[in-house]
mmCIF file of the protein (N, C-alpha, C, O) and its ligand, coordinates in Angstrom:
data_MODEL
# 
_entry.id   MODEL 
# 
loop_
_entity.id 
_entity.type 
_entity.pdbx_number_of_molecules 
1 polymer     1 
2 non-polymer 1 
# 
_entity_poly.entity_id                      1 
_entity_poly.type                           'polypeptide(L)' 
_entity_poly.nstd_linkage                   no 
_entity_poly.nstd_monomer                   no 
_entity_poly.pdbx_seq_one_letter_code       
;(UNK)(UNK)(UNK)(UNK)(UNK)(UNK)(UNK)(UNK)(UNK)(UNK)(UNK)(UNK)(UNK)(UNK)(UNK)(UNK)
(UNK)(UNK)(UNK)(UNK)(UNK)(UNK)(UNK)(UNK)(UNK)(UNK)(UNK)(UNK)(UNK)(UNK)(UNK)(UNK)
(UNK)(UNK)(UNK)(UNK)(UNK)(UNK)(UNK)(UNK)(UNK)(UNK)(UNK)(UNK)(UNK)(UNK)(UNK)(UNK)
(UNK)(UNK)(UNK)(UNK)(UNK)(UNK)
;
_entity_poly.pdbx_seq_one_letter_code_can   XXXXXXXXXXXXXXXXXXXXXXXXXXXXXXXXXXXXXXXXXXXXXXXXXXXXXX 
_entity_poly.pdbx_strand_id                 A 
# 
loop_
_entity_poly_seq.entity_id 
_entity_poly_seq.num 
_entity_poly_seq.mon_id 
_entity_poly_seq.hetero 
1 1  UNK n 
1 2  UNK n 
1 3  UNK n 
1 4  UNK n 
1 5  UNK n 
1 6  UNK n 
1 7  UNK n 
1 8  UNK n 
1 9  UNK n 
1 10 UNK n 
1 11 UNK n 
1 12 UNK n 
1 13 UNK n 
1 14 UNK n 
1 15 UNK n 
1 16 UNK n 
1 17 UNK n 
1 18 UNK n 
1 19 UNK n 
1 20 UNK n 
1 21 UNK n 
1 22 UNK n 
1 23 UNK n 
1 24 UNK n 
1 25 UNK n 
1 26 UNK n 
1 27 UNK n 
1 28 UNK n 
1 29 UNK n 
1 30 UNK n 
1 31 UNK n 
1 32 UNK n 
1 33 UNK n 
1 34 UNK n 
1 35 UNK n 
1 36 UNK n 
1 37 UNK n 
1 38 UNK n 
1 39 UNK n 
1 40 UNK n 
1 41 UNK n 
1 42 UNK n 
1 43 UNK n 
1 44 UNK n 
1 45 UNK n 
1 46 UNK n 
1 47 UNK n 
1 48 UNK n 
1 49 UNK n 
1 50 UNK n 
1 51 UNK n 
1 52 UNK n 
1 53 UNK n 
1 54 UNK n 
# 
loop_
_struct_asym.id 
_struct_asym.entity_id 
A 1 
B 2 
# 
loop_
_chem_comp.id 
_chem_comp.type 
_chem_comp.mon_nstd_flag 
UNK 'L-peptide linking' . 
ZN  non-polymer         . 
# 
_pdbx_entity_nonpoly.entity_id   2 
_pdbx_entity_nonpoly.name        ? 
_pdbx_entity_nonpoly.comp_id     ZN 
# 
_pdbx_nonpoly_scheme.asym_id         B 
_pdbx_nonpoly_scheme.entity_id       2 
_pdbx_nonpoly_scheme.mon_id          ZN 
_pdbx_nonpoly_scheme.ndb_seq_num     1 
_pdbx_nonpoly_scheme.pdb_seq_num     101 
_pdbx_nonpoly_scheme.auth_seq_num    101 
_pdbx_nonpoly_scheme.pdb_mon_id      ZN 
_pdbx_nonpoly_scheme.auth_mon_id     ZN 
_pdbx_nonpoly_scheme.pdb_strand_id   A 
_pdbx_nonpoly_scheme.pdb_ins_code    . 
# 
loop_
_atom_site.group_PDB 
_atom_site.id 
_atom_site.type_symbol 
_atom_site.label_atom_id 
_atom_site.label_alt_id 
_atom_site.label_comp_id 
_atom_site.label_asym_id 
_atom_site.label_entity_id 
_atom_site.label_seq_id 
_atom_site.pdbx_PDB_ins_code 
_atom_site.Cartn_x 
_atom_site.Cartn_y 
_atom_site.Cartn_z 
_atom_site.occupancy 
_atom_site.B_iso_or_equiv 
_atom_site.pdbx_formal_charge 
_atom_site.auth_seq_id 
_atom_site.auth_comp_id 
_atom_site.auth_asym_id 
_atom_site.auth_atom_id 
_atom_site.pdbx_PDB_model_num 
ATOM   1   N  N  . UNK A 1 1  ? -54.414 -56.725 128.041 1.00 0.00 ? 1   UNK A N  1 
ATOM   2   C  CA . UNK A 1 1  ? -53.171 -56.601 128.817 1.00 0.00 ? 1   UNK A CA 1 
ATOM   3   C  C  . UNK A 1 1  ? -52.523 -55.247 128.548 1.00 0.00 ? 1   UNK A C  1 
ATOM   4   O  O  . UNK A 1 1  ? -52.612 -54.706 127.446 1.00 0.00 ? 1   UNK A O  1 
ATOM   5   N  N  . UNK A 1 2  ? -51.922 -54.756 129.494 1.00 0.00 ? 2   UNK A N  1 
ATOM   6   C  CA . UNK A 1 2  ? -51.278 -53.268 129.306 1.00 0.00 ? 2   UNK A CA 1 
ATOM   7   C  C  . UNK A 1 2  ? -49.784 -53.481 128.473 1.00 0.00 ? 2   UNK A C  1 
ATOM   8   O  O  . UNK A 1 2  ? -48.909 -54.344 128.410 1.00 0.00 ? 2   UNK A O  1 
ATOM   9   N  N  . UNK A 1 3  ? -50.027 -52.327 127.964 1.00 0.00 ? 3   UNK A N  1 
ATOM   10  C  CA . UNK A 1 3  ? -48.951 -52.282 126.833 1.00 0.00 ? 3   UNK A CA 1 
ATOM   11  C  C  . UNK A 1 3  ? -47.593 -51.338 127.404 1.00 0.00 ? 3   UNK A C  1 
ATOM   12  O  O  . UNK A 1 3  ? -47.871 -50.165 127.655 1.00 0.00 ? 3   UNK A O  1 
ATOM   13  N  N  . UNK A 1 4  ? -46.509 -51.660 127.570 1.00 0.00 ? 4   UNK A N  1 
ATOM   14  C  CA . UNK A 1 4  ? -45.230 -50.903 128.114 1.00 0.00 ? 4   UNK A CA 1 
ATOM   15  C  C  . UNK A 1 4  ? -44.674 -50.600 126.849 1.00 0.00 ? 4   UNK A C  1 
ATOM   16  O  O  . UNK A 1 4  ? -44.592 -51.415 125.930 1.00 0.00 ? 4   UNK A O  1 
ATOM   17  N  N  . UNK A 1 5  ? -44.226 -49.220 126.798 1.00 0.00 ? 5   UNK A N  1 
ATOM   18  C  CA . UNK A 1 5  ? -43.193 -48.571 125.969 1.00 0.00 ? 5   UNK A CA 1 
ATOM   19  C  C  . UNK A 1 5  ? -41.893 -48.551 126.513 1.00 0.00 ? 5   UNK A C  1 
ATOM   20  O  O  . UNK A 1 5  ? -41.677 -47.643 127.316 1.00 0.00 ? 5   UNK A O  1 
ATOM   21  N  N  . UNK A 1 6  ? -40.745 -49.533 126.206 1.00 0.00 ? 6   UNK A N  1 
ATOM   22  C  CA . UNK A 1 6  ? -39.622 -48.860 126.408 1.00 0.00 ? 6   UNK A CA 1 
ATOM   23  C  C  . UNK A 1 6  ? -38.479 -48.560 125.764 1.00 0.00 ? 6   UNK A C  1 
ATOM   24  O  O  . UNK A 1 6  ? -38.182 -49.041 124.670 1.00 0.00 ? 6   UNK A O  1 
ATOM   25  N  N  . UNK A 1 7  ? -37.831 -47.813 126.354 1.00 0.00 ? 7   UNK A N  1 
ATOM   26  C  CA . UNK A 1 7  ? -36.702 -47.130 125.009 1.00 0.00 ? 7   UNK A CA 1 
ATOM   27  C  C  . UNK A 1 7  ? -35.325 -47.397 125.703 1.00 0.00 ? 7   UNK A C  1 
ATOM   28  O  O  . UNK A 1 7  ? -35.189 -47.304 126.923 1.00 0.00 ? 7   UNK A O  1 
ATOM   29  N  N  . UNK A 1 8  ? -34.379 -47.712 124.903 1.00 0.00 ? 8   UNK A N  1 
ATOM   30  C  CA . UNK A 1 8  ? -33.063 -48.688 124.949 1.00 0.00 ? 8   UNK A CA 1 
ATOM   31  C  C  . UNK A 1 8  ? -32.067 -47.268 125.124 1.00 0.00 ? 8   UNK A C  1 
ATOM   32  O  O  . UNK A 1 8  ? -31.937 -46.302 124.373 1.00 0.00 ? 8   UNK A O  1 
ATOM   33  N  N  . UNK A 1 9  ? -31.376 -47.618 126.571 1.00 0.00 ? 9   UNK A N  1 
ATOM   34  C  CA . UNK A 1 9  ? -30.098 -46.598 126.355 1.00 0.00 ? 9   UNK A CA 1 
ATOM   35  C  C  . UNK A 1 9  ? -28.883 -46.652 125.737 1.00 0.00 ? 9   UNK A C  1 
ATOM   36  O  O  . UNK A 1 9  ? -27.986 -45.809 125.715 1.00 0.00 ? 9   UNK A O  1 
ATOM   37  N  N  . UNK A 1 10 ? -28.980 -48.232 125.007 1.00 0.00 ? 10  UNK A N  1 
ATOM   38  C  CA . UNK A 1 10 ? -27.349 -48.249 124.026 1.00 0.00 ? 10  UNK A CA 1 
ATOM   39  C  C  . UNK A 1 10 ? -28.118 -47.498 122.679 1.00 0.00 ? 10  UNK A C  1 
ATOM   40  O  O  . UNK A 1 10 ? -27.874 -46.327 122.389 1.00 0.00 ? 10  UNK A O  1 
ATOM   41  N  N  . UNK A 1 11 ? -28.742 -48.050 122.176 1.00 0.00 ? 11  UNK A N  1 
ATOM   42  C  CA . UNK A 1 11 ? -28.892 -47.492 120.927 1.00 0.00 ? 11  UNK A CA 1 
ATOM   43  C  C  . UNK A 1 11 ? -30.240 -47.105 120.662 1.00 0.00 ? 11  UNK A C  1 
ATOM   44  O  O  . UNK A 1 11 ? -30.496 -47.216 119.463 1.00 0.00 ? 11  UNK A O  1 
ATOM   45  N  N  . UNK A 1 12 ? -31.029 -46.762 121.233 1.00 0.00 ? 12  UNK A N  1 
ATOM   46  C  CA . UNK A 1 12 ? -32.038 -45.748 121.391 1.00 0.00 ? 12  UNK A CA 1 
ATOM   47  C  C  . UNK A 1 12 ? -33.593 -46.147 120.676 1.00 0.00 ? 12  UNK A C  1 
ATOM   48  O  O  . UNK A 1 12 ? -34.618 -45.495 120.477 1.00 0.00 ? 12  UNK A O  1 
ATOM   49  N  N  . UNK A 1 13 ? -33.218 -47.437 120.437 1.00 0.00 ? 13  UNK A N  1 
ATOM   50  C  CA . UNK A 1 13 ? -34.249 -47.986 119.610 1.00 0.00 ? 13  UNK A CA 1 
ATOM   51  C  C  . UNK A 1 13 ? -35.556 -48.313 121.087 1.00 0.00 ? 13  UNK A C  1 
ATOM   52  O  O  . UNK A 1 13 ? -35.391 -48.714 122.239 1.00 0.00 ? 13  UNK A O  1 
ATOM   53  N  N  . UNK A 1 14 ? -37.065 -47.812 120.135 1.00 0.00 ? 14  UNK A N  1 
ATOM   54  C  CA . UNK A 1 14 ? -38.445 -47.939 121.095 1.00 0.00 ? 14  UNK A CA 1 
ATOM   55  C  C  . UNK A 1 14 ? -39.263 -49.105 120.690 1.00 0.00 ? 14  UNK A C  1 
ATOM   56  O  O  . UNK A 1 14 ? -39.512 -49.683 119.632 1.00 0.00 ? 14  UNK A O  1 
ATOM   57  N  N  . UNK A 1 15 ? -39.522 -49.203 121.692 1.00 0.00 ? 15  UNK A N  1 
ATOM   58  C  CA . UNK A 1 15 ? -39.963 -50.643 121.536 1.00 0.00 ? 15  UNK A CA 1 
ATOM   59  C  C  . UNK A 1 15 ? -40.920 -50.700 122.726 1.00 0.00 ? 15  UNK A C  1 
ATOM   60  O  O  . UNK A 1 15 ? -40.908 -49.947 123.700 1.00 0.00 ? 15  UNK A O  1 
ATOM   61  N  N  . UNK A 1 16 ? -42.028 -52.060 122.405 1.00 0.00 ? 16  UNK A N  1 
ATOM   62  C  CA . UNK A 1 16 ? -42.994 -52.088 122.919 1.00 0.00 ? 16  UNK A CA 1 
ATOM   63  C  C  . UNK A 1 16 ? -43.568 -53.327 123.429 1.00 0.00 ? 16  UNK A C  1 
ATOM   64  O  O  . UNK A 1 16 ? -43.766 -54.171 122.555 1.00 0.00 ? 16  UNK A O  1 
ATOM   65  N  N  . UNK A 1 17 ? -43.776 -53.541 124.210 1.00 0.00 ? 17  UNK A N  1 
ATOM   66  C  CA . UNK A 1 17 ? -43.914 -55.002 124.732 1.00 0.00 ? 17  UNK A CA 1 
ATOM   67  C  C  . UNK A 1 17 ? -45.466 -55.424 125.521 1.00 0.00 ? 17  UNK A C  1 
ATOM   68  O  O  . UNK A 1 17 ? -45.848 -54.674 126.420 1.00 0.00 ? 17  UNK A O  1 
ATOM   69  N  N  . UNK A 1 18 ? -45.987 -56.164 125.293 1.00 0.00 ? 18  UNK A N  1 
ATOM   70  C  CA . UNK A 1 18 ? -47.540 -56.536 126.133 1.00 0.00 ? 18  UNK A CA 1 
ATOM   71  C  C  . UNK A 1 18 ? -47.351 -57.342 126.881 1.00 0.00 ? 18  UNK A C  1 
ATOM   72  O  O  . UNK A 1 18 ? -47.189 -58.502 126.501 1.00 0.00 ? 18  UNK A O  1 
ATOM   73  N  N  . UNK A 1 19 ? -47.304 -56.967 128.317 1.00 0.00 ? 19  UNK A N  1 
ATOM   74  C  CA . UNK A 1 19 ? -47.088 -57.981 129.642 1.00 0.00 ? 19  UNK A CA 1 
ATOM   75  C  C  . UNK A 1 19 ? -48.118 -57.847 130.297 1.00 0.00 ? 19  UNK A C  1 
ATOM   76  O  O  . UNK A 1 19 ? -48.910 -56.908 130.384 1.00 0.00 ? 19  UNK A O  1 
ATOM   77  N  N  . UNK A 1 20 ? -48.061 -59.321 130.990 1.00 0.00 ? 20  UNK A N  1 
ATOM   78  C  CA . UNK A 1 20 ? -49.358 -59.153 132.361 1.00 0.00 ? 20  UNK A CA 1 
ATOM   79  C  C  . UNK A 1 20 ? -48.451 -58.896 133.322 1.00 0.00 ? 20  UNK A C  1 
ATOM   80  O  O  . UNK A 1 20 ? -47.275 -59.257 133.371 1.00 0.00 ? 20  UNK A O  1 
ATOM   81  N  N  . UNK A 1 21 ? -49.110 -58.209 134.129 1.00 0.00 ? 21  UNK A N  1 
ATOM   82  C  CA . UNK A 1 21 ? -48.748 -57.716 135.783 1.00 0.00 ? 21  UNK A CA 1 
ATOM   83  C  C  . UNK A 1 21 ? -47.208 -58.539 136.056 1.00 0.00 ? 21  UNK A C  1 
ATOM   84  O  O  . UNK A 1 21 ? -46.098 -58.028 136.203 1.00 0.00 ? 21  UNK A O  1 
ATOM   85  N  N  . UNK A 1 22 ? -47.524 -59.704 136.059 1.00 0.00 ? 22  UNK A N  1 
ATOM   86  C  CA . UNK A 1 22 ? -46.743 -60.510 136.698 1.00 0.00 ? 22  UNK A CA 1 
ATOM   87  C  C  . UNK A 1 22 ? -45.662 -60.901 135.784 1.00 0.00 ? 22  UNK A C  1 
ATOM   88  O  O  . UNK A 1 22 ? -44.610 -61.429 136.147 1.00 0.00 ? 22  UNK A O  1 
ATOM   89  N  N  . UNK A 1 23 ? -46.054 -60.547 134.320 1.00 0.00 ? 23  UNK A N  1 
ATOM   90  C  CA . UNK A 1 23 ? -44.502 -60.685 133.712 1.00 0.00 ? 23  UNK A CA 1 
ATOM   91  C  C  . UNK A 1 23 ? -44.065 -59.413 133.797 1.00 0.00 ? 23  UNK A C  1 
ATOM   92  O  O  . UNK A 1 23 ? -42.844 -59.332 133.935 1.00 0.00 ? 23  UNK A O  1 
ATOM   93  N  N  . UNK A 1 24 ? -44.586 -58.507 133.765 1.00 0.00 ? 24  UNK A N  1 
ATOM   94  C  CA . UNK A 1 24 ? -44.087 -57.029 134.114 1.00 0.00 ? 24  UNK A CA 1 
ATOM   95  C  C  . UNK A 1 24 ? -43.003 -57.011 135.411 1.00 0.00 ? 24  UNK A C  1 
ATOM   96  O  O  . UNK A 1 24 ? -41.893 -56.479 135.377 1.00 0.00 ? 24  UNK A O  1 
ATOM   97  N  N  . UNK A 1 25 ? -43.548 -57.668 136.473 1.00 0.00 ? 25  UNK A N  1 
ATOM   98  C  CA . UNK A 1 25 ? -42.854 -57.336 137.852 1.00 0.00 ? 25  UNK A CA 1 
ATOM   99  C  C  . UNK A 1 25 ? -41.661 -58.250 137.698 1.00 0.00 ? 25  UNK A C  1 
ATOM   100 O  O  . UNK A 1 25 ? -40.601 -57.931 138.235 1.00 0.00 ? 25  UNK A O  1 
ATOM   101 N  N  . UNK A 1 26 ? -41.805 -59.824 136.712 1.00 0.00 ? 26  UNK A N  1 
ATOM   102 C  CA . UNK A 1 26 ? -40.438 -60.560 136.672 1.00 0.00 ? 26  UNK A CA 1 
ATOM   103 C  C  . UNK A 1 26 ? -40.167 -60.527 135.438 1.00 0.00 ? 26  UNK A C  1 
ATOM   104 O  O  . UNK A 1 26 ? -39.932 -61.694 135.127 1.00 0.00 ? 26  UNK A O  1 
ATOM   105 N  N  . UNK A 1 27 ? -40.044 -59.762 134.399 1.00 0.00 ? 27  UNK A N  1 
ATOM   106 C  CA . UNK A 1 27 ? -39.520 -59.713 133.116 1.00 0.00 ? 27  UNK A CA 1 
ATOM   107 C  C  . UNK A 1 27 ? -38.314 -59.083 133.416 1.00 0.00 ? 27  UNK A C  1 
ATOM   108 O  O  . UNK A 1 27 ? -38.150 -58.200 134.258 1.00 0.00 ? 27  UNK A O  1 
ATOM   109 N  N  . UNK A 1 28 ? -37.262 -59.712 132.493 1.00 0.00 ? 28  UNK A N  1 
ATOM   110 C  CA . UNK A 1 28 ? -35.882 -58.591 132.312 1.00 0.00 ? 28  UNK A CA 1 
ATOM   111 C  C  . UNK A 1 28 ? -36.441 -58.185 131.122 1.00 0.00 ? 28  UNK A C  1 
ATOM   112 O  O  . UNK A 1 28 ? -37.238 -58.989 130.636 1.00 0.00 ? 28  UNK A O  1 
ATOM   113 N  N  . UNK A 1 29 ? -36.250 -57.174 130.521 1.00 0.00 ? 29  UNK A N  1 
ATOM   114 C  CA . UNK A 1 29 ? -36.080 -56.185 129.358 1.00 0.00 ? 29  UNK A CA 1 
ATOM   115 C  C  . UNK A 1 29 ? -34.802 -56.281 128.570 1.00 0.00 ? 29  UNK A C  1 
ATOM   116 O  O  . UNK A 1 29 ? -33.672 -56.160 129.042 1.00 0.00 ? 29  UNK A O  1 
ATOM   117 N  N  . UNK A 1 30 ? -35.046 -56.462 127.588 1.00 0.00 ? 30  UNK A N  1 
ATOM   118 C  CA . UNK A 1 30 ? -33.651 -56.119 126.731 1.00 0.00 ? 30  UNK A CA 1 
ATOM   119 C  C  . UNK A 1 30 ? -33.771 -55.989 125.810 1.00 0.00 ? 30  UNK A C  1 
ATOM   120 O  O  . UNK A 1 30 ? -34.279 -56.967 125.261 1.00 0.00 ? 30  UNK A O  1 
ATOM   121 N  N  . UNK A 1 31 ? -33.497 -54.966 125.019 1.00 0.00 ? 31  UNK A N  1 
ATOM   122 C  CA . UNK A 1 31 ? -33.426 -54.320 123.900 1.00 0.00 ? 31  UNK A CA 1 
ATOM   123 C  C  . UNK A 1 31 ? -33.680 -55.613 122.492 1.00 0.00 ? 31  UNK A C  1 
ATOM   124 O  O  . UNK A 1 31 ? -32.925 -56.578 122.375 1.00 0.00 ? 31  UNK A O  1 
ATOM   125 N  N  . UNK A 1 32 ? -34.632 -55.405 121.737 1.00 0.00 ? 32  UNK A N  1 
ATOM   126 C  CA . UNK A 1 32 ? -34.451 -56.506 120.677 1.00 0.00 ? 32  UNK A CA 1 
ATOM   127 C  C  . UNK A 1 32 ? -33.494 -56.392 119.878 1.00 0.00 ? 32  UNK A C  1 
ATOM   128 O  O  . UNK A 1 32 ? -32.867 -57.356 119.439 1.00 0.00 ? 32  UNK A O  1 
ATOM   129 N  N  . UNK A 1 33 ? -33.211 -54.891 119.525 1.00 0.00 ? 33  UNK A N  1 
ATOM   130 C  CA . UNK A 1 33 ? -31.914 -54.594 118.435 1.00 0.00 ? 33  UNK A CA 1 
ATOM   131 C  C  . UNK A 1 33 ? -31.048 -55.170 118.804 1.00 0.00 ? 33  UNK A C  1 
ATOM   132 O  O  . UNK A 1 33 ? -30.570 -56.114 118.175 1.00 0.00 ? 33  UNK A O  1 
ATOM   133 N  N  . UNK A 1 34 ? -30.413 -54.572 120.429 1.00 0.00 ? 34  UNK A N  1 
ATOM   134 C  CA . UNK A 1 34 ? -29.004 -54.580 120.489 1.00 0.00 ? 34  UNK A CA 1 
ATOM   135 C  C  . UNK A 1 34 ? -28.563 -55.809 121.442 1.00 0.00 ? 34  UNK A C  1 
ATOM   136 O  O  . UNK A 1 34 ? -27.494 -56.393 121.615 1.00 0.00 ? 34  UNK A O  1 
ATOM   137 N  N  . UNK A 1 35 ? -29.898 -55.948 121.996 1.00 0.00 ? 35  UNK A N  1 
ATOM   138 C  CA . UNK A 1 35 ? -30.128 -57.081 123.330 1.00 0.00 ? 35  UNK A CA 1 
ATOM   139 C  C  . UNK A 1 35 ? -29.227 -56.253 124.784 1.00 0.00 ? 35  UNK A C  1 
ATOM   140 O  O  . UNK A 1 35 ? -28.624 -56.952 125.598 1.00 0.00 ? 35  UNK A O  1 
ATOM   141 N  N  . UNK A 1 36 ? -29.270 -54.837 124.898 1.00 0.00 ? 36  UNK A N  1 
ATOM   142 C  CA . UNK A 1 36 ? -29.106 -54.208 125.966 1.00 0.00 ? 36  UNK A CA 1 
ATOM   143 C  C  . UNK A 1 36 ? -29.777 -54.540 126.967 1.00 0.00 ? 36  UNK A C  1 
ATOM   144 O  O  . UNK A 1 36 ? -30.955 -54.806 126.732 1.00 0.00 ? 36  UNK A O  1 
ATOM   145 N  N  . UNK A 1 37 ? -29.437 -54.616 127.994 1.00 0.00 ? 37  UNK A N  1 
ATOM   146 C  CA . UNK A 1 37 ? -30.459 -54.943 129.039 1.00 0.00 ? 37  UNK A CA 1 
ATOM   147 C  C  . UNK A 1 37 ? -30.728 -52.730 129.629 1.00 0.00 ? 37  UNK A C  1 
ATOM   148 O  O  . UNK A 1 37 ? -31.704 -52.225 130.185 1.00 0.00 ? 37  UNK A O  1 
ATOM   149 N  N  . UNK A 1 38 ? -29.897 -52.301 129.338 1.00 0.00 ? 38  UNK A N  1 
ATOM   150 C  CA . UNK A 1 38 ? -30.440 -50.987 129.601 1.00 0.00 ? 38  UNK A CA 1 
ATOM   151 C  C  . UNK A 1 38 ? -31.324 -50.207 129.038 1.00 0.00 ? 38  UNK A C  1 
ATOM   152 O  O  . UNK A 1 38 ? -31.088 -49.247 128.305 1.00 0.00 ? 38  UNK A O  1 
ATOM   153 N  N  . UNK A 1 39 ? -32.643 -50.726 129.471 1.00 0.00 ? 39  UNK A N  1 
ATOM   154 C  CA . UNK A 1 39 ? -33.656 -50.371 128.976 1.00 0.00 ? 39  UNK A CA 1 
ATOM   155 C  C  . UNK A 1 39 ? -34.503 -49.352 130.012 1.00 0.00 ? 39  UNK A C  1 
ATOM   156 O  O  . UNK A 1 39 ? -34.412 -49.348 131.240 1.00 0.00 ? 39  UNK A O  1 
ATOM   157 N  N  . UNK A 1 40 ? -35.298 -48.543 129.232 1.00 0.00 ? 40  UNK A N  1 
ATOM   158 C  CA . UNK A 1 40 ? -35.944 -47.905 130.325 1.00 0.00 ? 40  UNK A CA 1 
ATOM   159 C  C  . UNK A 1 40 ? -37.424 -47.476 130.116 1.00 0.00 ? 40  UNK A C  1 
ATOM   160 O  O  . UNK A 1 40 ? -37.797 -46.700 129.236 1.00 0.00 ? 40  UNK A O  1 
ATOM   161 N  N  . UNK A 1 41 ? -38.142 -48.026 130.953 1.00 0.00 ? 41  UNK A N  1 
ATOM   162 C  CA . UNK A 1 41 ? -39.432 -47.898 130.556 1.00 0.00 ? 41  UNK A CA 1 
ATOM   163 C  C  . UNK A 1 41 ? -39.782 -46.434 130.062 1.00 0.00 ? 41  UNK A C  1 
ATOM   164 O  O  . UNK A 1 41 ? -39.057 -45.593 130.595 1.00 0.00 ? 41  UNK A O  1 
ATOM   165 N  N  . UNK A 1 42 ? -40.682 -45.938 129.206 1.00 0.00 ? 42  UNK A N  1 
ATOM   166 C  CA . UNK A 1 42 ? -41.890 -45.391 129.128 1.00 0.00 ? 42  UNK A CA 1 
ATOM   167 C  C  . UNK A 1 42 ? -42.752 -44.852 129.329 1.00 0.00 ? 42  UNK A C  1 
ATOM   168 O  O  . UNK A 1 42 ? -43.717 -45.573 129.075 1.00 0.00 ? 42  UNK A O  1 
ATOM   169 N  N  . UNK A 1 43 ? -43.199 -43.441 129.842 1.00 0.00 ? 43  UNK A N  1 
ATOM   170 C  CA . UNK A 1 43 ? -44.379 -43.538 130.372 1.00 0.00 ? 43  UNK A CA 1 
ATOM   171 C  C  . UNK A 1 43 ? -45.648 -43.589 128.970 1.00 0.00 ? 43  UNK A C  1 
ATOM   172 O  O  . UNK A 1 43 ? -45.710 -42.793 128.033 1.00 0.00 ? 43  UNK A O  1 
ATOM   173 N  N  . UNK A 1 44 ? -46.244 -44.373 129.142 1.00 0.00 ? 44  UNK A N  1 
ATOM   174 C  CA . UNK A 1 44 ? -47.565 -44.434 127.903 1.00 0.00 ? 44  UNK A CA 1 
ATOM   175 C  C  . UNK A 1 44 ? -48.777 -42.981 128.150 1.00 0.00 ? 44  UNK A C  1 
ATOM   176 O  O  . UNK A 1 44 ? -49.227 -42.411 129.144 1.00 0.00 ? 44  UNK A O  1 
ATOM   177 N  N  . UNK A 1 45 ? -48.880 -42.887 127.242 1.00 0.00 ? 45  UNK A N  1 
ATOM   178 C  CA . UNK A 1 45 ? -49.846 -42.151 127.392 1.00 0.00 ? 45  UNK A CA 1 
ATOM   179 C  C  . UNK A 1 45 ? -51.400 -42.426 127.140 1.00 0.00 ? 45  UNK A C  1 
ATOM   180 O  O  . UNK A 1 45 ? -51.859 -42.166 126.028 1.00 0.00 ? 45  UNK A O  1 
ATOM   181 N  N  . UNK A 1 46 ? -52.139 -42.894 128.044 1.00 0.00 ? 46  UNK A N  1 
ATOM   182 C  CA . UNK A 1 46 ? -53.682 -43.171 128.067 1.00 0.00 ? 46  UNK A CA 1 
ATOM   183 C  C  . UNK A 1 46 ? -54.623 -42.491 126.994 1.00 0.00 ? 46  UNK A C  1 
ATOM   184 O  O  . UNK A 1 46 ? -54.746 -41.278 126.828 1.00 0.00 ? 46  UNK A O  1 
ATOM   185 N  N  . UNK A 1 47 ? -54.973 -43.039 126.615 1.00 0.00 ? 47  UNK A N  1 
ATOM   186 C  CA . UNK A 1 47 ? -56.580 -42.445 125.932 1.00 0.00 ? 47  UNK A CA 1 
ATOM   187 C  C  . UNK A 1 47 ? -56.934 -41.838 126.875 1.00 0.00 ? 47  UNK A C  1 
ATOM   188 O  O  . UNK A 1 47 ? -57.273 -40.699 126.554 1.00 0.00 ? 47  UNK A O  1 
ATOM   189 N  N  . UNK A 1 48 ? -57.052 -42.101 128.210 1.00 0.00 ? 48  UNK A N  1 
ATOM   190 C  CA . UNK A 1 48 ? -58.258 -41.143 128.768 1.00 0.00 ? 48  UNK A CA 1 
ATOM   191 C  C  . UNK A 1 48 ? -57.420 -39.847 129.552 1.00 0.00 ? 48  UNK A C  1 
ATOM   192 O  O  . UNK A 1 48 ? -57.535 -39.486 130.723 1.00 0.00 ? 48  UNK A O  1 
ATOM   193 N  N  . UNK A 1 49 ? -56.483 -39.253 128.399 1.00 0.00 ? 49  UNK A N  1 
ATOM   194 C  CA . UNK A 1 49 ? -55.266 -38.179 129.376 1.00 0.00 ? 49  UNK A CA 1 
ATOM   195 C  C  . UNK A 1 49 ? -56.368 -36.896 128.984 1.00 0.00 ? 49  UNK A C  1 
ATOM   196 O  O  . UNK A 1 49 ? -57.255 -37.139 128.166 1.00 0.00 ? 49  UNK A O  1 
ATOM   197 N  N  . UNK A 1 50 ? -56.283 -35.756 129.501 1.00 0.00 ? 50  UNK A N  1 
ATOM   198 C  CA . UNK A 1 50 ? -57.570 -34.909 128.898 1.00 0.00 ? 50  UNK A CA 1 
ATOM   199 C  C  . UNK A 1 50 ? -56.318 -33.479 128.585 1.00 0.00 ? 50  UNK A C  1 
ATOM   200 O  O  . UNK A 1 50 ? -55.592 -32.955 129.430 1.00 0.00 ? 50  UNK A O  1 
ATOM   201 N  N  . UNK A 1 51 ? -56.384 -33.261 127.615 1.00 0.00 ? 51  UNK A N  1 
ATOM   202 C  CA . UNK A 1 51 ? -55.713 -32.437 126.971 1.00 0.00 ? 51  UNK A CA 1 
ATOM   203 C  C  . UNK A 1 51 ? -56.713 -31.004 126.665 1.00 0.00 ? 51  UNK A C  1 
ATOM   204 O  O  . UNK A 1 51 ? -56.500 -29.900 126.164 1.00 0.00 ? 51  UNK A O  1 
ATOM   205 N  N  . UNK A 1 52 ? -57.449 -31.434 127.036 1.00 0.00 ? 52  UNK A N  1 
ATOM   206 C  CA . UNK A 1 52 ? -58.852 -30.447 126.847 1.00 0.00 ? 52  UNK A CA 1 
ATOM   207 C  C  . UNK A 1 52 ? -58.444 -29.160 127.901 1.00 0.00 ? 52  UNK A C  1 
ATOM   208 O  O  . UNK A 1 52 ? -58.317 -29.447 129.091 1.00 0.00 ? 52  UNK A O  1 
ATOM   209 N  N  . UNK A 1 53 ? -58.224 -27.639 127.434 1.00 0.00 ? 53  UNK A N  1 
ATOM   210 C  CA . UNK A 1 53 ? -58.318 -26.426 128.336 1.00 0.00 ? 53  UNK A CA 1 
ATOM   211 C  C  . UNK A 1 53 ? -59.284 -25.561 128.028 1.00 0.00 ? 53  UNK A C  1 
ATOM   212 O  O  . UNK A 1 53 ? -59.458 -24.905 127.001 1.00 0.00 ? 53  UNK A O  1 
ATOM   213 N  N  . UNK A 1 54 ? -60.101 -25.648 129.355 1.00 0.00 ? 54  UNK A N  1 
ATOM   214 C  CA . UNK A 1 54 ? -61.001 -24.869 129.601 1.00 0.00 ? 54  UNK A CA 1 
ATOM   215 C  C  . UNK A 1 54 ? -60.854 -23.350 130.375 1.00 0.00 ? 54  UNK A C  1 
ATOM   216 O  O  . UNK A 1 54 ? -61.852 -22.655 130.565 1.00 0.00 ? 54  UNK A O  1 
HETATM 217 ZN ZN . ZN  B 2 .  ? -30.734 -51.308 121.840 1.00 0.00 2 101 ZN  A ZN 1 
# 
């Protein structure tokens, strides 16, 4: 299952959550620290990102 990073705009704490698709599209988010719901996803960064310059 894909892994979401998101980071909390009250108190800035990151956090990480493993949803399927479909809890992804109906999950609320909320901060575990503060229980903010202003949360904001993440972008993850893939193993397969290629950092490689040729
Ligand atoms: Zn928080």
């Amino acid at each position: 299952m894909p892994t979401y990073v998101y980071l909390c705009g009250q108190c800035g704490e990151e956090f990480t959550l493993i949803l399927s698709i479909k809890e992804y599209e109906t999950a609320k988010v909320t901060c575990p620290k503060c229980k903010s719901g202003e949360t904001k996803q993440q972008l993850t960064h893939f193993m397969t990102k290629t950092s490689r310059k040729s």
